[in-house]
MIFIDO-78955 format. One record per atom (N, C-alpha, C): x, y, z negated. Coordinates in pm, whole numbers, plus 50000, padded with zeros to 5 digits. Atoms other than C-alpha are relative to their C-alpha. Layout:
XYZ...
***
This chain:
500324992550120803577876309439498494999949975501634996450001800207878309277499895013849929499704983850037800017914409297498615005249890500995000450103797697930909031499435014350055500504988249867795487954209296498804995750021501845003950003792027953709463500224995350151500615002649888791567929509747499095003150087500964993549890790557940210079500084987550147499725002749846789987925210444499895012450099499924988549916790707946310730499854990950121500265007249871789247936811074500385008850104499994996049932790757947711361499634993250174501475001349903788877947911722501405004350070499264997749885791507946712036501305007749943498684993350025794387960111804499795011549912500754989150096792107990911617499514993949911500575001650129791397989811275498335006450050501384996549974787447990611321498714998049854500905007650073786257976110979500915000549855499375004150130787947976310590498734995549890501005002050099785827963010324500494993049828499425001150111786347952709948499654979850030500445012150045785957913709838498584999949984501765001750057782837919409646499834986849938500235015150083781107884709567500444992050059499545014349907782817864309863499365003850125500414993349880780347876310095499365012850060500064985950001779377911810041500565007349951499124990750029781927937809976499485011250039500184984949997782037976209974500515002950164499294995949858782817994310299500415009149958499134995450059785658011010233501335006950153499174995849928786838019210581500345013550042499484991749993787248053510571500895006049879499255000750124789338053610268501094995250031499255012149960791418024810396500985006550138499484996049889792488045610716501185014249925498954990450013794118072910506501244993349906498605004750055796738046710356501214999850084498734999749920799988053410575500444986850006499195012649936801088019310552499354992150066500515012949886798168000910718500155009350099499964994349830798338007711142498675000449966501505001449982795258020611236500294994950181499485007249829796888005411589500804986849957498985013750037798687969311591500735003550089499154996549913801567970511799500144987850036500105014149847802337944312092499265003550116500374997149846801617941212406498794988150005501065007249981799047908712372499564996249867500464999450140796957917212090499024990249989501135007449969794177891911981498695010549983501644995149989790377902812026499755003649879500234996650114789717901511690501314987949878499165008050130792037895711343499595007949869499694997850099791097895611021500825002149913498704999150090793827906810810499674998949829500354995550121793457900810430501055000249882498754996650123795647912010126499295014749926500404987250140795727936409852500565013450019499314983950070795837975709780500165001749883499795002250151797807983809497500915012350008499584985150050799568015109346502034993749969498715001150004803538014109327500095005549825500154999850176804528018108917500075017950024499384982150007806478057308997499165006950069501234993149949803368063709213498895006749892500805003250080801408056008923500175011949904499804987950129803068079508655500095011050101500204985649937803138109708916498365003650026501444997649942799328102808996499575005249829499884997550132799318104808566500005015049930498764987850011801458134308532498765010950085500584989949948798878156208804498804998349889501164998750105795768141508590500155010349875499874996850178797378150508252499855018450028499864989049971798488186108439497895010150079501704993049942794468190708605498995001749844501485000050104792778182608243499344989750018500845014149943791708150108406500574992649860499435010650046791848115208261500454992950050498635008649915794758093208278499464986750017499865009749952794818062208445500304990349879499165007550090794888031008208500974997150022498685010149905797388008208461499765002150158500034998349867797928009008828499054994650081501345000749947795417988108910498785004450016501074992750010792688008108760499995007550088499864986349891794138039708945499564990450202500325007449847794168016809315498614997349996501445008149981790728002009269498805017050027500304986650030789548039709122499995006950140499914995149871790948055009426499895000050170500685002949856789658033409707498415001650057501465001849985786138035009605499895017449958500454988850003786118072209612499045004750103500514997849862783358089909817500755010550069499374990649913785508117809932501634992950018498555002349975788538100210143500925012149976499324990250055790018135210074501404996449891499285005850178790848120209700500554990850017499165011049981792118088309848501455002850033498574997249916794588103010073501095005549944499074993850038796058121709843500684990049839499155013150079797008088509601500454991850107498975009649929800038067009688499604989449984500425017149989798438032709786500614994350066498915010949912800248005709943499314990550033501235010349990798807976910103501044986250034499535012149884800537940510169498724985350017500815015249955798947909110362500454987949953500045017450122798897872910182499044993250071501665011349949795567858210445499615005550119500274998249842794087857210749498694988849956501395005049988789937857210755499594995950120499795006649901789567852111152500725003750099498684997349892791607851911473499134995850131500415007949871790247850711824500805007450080499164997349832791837856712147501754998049986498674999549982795077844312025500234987249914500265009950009796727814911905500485001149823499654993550148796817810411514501444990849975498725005150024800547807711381500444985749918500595016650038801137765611257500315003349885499544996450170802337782210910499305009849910499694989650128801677803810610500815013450088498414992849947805397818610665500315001550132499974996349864804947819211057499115012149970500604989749988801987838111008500185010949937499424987450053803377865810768501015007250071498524998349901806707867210998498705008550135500624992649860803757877311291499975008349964500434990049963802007900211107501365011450008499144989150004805057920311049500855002950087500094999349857805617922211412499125012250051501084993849951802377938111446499705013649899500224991050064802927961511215499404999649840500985003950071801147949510941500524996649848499105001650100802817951210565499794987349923499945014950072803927918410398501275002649918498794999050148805947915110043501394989850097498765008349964809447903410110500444988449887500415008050122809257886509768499654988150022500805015249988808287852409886500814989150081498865009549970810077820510001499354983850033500855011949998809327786610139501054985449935499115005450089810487762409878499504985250006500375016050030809797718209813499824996549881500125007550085808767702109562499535004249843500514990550140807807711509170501315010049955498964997050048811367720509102500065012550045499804991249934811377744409378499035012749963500664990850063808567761309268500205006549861500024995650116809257765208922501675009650044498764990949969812677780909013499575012850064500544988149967810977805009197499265008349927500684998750132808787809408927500915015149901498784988650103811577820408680501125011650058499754980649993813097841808913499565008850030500754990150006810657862308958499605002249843500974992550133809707865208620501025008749946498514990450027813647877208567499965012350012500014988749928813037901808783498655007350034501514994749998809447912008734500465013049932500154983950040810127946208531500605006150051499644988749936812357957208779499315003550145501075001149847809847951209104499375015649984500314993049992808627981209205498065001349980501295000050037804927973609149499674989949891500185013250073803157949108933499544988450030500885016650010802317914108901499984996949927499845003850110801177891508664499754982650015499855015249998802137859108852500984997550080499405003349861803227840509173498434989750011500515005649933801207823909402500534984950064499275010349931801997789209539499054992950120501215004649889800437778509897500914990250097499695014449858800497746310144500815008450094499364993549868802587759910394499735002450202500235003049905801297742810695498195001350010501764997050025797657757910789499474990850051500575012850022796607726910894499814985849933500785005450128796657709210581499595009049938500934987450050795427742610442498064995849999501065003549951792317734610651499364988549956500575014850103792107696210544499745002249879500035003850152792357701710155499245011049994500804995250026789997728110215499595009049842500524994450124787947746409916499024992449908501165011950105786087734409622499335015849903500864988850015783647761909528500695012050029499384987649911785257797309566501615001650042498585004050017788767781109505500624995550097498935007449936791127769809756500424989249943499115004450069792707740009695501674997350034498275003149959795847745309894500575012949919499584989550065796427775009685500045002549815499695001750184797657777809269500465018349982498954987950143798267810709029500744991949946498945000150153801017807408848499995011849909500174985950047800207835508571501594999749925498644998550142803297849808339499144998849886500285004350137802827842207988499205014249968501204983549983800167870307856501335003049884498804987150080802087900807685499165002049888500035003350159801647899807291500755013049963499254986950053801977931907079499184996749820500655001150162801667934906649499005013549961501374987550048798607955906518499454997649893501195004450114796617961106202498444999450051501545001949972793057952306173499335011449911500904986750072791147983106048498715000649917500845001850091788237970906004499214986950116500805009149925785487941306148498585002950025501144999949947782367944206332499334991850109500155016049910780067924706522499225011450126500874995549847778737934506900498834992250072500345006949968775757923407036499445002050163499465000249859775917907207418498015001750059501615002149906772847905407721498674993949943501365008050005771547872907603499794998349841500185001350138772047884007209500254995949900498445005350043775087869307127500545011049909499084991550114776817885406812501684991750015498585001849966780547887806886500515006849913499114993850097782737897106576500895007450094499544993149958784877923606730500855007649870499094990850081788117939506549500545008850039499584984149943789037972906569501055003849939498484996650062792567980306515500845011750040499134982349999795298007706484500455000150181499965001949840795628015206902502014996150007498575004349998798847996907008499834993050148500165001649841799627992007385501074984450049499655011749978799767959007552499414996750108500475009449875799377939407874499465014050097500104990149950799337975908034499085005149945500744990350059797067993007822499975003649875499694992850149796458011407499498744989149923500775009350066794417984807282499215002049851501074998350156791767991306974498924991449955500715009350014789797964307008500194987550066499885009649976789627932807011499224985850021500565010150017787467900507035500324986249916499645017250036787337872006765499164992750035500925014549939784787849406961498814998249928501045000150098782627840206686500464998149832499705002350155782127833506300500854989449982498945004050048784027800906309501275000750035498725000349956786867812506505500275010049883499024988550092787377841506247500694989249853499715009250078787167814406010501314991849989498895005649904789347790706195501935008849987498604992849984792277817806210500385011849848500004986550090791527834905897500075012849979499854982749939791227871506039499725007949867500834995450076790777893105757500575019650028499944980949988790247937905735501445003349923498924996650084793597947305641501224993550066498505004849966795937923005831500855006350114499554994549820798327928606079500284985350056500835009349882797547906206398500755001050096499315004049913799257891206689499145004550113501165001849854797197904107029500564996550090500065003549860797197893607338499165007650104500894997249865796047905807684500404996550068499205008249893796797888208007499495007050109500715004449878795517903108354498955010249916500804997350066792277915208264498904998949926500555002950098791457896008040499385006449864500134991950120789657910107714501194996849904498934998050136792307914307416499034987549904500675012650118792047887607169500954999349867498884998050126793717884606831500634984649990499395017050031795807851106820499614995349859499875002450158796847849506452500395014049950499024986650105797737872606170501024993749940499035009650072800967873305996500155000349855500375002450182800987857705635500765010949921499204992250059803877877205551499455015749981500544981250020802197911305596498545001249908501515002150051798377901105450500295011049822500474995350102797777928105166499254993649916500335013450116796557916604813498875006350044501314997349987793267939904915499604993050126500235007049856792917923205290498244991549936501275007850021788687915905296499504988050109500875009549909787017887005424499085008250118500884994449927784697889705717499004993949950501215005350015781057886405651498994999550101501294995349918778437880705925498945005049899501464999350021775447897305900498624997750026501005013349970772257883505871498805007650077500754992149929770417910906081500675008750107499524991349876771017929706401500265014349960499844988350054773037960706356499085008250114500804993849876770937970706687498545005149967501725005349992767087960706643499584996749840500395002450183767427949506248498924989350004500315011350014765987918506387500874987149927498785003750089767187887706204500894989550141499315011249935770077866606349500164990249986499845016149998770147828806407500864994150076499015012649964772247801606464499724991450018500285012950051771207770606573500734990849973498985007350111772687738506431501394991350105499395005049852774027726806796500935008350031499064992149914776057758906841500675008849933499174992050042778757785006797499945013349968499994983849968777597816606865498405001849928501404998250093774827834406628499235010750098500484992349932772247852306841498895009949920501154991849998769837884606792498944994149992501075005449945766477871406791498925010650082501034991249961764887904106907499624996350107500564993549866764847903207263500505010950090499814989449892765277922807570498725015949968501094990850053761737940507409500345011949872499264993850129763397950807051501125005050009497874998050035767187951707090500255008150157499544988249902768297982007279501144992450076498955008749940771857960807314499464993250115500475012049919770097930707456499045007850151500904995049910767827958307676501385004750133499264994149933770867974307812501044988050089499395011949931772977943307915499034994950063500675008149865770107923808068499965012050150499834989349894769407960608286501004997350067498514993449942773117962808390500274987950083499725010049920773007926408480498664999350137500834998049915769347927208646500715009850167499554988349936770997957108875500994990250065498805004749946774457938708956499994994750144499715002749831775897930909304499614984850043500145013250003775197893909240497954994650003501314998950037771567901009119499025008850131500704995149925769107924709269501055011450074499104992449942772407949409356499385013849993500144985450005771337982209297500815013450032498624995250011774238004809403499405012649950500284989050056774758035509219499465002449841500785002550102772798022208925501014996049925498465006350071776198017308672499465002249850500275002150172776548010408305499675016149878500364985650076776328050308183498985007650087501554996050009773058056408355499084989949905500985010950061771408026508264500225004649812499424994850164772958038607844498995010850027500514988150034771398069907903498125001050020501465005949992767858055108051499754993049885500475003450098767608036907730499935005149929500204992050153768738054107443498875012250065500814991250012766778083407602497834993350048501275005449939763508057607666499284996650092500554999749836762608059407992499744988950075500175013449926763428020408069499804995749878499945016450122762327991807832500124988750092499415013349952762517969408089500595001250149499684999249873763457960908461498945006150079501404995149923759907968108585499815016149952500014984350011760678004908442500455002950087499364988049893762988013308687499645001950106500584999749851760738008108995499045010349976500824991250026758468033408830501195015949949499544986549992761408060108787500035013050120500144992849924760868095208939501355006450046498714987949934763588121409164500385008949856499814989450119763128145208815500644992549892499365004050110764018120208533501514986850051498565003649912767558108008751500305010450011498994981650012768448144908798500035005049895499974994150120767908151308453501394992049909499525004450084770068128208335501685005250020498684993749992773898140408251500794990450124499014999849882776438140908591499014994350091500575004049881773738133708784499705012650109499864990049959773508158409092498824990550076500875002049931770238159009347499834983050103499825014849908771858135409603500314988949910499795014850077772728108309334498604994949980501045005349968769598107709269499194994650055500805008449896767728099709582501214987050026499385016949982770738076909647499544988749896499665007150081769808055809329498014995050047501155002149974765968058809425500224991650129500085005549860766868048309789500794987949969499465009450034768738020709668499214988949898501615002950107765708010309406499144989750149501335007149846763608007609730500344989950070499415010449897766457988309932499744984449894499825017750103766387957109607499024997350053501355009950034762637950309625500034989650096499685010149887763677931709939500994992350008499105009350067765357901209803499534986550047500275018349966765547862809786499344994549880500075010450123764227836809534501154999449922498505003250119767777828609432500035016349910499324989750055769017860809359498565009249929501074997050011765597872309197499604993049832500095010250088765457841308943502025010449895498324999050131769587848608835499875012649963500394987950016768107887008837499925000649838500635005750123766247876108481500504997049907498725002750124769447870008309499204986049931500165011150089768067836608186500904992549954498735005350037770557820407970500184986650032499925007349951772367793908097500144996850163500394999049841771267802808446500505009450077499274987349911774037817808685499544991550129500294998149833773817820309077499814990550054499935015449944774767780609130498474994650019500915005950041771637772308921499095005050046501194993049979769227802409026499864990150110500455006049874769807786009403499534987149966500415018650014769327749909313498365003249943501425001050063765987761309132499775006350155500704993349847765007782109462499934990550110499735007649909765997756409689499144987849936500875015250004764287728109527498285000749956501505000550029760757742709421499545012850091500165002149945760597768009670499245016449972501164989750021757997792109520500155007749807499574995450127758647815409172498734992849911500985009050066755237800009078500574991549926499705017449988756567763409102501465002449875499114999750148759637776008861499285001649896500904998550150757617792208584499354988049938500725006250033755217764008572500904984749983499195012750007758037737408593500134995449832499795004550144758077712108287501404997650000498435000750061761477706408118500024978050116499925011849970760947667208292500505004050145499984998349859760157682908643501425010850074498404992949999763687706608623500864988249986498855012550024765767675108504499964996950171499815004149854764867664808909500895012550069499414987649931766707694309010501724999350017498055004549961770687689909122500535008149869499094995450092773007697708848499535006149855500954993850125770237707908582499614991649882500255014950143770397686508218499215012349901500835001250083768317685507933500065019249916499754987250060770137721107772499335010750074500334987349896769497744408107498204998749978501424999549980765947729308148499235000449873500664998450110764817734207805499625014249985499864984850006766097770807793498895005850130500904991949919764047774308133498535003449941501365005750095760857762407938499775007949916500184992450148761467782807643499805019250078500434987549944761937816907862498545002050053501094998349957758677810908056499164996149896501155004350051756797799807779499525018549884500034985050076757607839707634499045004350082500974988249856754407860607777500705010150011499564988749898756737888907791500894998250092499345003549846758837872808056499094997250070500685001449891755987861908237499485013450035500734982249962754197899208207501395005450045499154988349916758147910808333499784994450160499775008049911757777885208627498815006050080500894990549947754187904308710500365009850014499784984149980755047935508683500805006150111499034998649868758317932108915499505000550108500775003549832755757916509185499305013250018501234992149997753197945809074501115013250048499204991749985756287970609140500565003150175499565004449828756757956709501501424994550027498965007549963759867936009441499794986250051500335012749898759497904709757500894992650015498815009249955761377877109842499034991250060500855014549887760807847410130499954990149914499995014350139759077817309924499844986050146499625010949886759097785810113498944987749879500165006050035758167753110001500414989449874498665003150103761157739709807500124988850067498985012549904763457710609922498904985749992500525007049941761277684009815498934997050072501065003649917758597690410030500245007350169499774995249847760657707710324500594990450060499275012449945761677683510584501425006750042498994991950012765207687610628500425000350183499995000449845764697693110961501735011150103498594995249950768377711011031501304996449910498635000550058770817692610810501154993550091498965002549913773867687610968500635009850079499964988449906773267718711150500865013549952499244992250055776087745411144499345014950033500884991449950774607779711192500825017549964499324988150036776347818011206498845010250040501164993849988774157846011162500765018550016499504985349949774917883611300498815007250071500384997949968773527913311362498955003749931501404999250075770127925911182498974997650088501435003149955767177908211244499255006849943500944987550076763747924911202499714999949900500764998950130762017911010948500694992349861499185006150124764937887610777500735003249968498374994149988767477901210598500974989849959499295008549989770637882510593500114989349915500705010650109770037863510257499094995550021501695007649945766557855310328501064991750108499885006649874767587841210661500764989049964499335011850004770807820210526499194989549868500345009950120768657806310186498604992150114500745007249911766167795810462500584985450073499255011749960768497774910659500464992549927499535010950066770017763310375498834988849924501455010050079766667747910204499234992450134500605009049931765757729810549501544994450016498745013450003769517711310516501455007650082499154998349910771327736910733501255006649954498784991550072774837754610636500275010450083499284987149901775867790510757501425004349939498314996550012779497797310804499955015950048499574989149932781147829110887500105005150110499405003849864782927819411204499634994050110500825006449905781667810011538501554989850008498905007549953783807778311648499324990550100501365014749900782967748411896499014987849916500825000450078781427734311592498975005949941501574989049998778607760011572498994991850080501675005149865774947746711711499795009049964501354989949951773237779311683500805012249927499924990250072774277814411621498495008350021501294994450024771357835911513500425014350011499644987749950771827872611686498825006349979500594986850022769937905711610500805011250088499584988849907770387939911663501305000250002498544995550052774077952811702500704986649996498975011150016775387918311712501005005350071498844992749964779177921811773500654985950089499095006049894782207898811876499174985649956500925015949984780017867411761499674991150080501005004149863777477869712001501004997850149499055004449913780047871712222500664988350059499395013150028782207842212118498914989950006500605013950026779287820012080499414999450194500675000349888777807830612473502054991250069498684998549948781797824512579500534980449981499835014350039781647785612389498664993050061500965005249921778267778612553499154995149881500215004250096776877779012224498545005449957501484994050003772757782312160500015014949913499974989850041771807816912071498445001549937501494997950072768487824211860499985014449979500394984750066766307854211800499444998749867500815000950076764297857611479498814988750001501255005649959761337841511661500464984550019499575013349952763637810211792500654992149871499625002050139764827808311415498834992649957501124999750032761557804311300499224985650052500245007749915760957781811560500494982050015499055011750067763527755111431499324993849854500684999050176761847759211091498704990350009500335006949940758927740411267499624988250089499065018449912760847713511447499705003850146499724997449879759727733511764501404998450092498814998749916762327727812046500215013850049499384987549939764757753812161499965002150147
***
């Protein structure tokens, strides 16, 4: 089943749950393990008699449907607000800070993965290994089947979709996986994807609505998005009033006009989109849409160039409150500088009430104007300050994709960090000397050119430094020798002065790769304080161990 819930891993240590955490970006998630212990269906014990050392367990928490309307039913009865869909409520209720509030919602949890396994031997299947965990206690859907060929799958397919509204929870697929984990292993991943693993989604759920009226929204990088706002009509588990038509020629394209009634869609959580309208219903008054030729934000004007689809703001992150508030929210994000605590209705309320115009405002916010602002209480505050303090200590990559430059997500920030080395050596890069850069054409490196050639991105790029936000600069790839490629490298433990980013964008810009997992393919794990079952495993494989200093030391071409 592809259940519609919030992925977790759960690590347990000799048979004790010792560790729950969320997904996050792949490699930093929430810690979530005291939340995670008041779900009755995970063991906080495995059962057996020869447990392994350590097992990652991974699968989803998710809300049962009749859970869902009783958790509803107390809201509606407290004065609270209701839950859109079950997922909201599960996700809502894991990331609470008082486990109190967890314990007392019905969460459920089943396993679908397995992150690592030591001291035991791993099962040669998929379907072996689900059959273990539920041995060990460990909840797995019964819903699932090991089938051949396309036929087999698609049969499985349709009967589950038969029988999807009477399942006791939701989904809004199936899953289809290699069976045998050692072609699992061969066909490997291709960026965050598996490729022994497929969604199959259900067809998205379609409901009829009028269009009320049309307006346009404008995005981070100042993107005007026609947006229709229609009579609320519930679909794809939620109550729906808006909608997205993409841009001016898709409204075009589909003929959307104020007055029709409209086919929506939602799939998953996907945004709502309007398919078509139907001819038969179109009123003789039904108005055209008109862009407008100025920002309903900033009342700067909007342009189009002749290359593209989408009409942008021209204000700025300086003028356009919109454009101020999306770059903020992205600057902040878990991907970016991570700010925790820092969410989309402070950052709203730091603007409209002035306080930020840019990113380099918020390193200058005080304890008094965070407690002032509505639902904020004393301790949120210093948490959001103490969390302020924890960003300034960052990487190049994540520093550059900070900047919201368009065009330029996480892939690209690293490839610029990794190949010049120094934030200097970006800014000053010509649109010729970016084309040398892996995966970077004529569009990305133009747009880099055109941001740095703005003095108020370069005066935000001072100010950040003048604020005390650092990152490790290096040389960049082509002038570092790649004096560790080949080299596999696991890193545990807090070192003093590197923090775990720094340390792996290091190795990776002298050629080296850091994995997760210690294996007999490891040359070097890199141990700190608190290192755990790692350090262990790697002293146990006879496998070099580094401090900070012996890190450093590699970086050099010094011998170990």
């Amino acid at each position: 089943m592809k259940f519609d819930g919030l992925a977790i891993s759960l690590r347990y240590e000799n048979g004790s749950l010792v560790q729950a955490a969320t997904r996050g970006d792949g490699m930093t998630g929430e810690n979530v393990t005291a939340n995670i212990k008041t779900i009755r269906a995970i063991p906080l014990k495995l059962y057996g008699a020869h447990l392994p050392t350590v097992l990652e367990v991974r699968g989803e928490v998710l809300m049962f449907k009749d859970d869902f309307i009783k958790l509803n039913a107390r809201q509606v009865a407290a004065g609270a607000k209701e839950f859109a869909n079950p997922r909201n409520a599960a996700a809502g209720s894991l990331r609470q800070l008082d486990s109190k509030i967890t314990a007392q919602r019905s969460l459920r949890f089943f396993a679908y993965g397995i992150g690592a396994l030591e001291g035991a031997t791993m099962p040669p299947s998929h379907s072996a290994l689900l059959d273990w965990y539920g041995t060990l206690g460990v909840p797995v859907c019964k819903e699932r089947e090991i089938v051949k060929g396309a036929r087999g799958l698609l049969d499985f397919y349709q009967r589950i979709a038969d029988k999807r509204s009477s399942l006791p929870y939701e989904i809004d697929g199936v899953v289809y996986k290699v069976n045998r984990l050692d072609q699992q292993q061969h066909l490997g991943f291709v960026s965050r994807a598996p490729r022994f693993a497929l969604a199959h989604k259900f067809p998205a759920q379609e409901a009829l609505t009028t269009v009320q009226g049309i307006e346009v929204q404008v995005g981070r990088t100042g993107a005007i998005t026609p947006v229709a706002r229609l009579a609320p009509v519930f679909v794809g588990g939620v109550t729906v009033t808006n909608a997205t038509l993409h841009n001016e020629d898709e409204v075009r394209r589909k003929d959307i006009r104020i007055g029709d009634t409209v086919i929506v869609r939602r799939a998953g959580d996907v945004i709502p989109e309007v398919v078509a309208f139907v001819p038969e219903s179109r009123p003789v008054d039904a108005a055209e849409f008109v862009m407008p030729t100025v920002c309903p934000v900033c009342g700067s004007d909007i342009v189009r160039l002749e290359d593209e689809a989408v009409a942008r703001c021209s204000g700025g992150w300086i003028k356009c409150a919109a454009q101020r508030k999306g770059g903020l929210q992205h600057f902040v994000s878990r991907r970016a500088l991570d700010v925790e605590g820092l969410g989309e209705q402070l950052i709203d309320q730091l603007v409209d009430k002035r306080v930020v115009t840019t990113a380099a405002d918020l390193y200058k916010l005080g304890f008094t104007a965070l407690a002032e602002l509505d639902r904020m209480a004393d301790k949120s505050a210093q948490n959001v300050l103490n969390a302020l303090e924890k960003s300034k200590s960052t990487t190049l990559a994540r520093f550059i994709y900070a900047l919201g430059i368009r065009h330029v997500g996480e892939a690209t920030a690293k490839e610029l960090a990794n190949y010049f080395g120094k934030m200097d050596s970006v800014m000053e890069a010509s649109a010729e000397q970016l084309l040398d850069v892996p995966d970077i054409g004529p569009v990305v490196a133009n747009t880099i050119v055109a941001y740095f050639n703005d003095p108020l991105n370069v005066e935000l790029v001072a100010q950040l430094r003048a604020a005390g936000v650092t990152w490790e600069e290096g040389h960049g790839s082509d002038q570092i020798p790649q004096l560790l490629e080949g080299k596999l490298f696991v890193l545990t433990g807090t070192l003093p002065n590197l923090s775990r980013d720094a340390a792996k964008a290091l190795i990776e810009a002298a050629g080296g790769k850091v994995t997760g997992s210690v294996s007999k393919k490891t040359h070097y794990v890199v141990a700190g304080a608190e290192a755990g079952s790692k350090l262990a495993k790697a002293e146990e494989l006879g496998i070099t161990v580094l401090d900070e200093d012996g890190l450093r030391a590699l970086f050099s071409g010094e011998p170990v």
